[in-house]
C-alpha angles and dihedrals in degrees: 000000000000129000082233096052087053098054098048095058091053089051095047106037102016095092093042095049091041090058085041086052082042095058097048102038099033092212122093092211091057101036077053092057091046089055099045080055098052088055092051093053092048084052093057087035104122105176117087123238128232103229139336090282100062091044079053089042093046093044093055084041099060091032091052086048101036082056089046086049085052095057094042092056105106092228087067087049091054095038093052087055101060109084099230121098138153108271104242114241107260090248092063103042077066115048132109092240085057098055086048089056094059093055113093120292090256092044098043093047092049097044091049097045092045096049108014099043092022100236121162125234095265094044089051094050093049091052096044099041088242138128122260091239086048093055091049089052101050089043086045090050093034098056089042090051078049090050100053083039098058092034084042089057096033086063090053102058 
């Protein structure tokens, strides 16, 4: 693989993958980590791909598995567990990508690649191994749990 090859694929999908890190780990150091890796593996990837949307499809794959790896390492359990974490800024706790975050994991990956990275129905499914009327209906439950959260908070101020 070329140094220009490489290049061109961090300047093109870096700040994409490090927003879809930042979604699932919540924490810039280690969404920064996740990416470096992806990159890593795309280096030491060997098979060719068929065209620029399955190079798009494999680098949100890794990157979705290496931030489910992340959350399965015990010392994230454990560190989970303990009751201290670092107070989010205000801007953040409100925000419409932190309510997202707090959707299941299905409904929460469909509704930010479809909104946040633009993807349509068929490319999220084949991302996700999932089928087309599973992804609808995670994006169709998922917008109406958004729905009752933000009427739910708008009652309370």
């Amino acid at each position: 693989m070329s140094q220009q090859e490489i290049e061109r694929v961090v300047e093109r999908y870096s700040d994409s993958l490090l927003r879809l890190a930042m979604h699932h780990v919540k924490e810039q150091a280690q969404a920064q980590d996740i990416v470096q890796d992806v990159f890593l593996k795309y280096m030491k990837h060997t098979a060719a791909f068929t065209d620029e949307a399955h190079e798009k499809a494999w680098l949100y794959r890794v990157t979705i598995n290496a931030c489910n790896s992340y959350h399965r390492h015990w010392w994230q359990k454990m560190r989970s567990a303990m009751p201290l974490s670092l107070p989010q800024p205000p801007e953040q706790e409100n925000s419409l990508l932190a309510e997202i975050r707090t959707l299941p994991k299905g409904q929460r990956n469909a509704i930010y690649l479809f909104y946040y990275e633009e993807m349509s129905i068929r490319e999220i499914a084949q991302l996700l191994h999932a089928k087309e009327g599973t992804v609808s209906s995670w994006l169709s439950r998922g917008r109406a749990a958004l729905r009752a959260q933000l009427e739910k908070g708008e009652d309370t101020r």
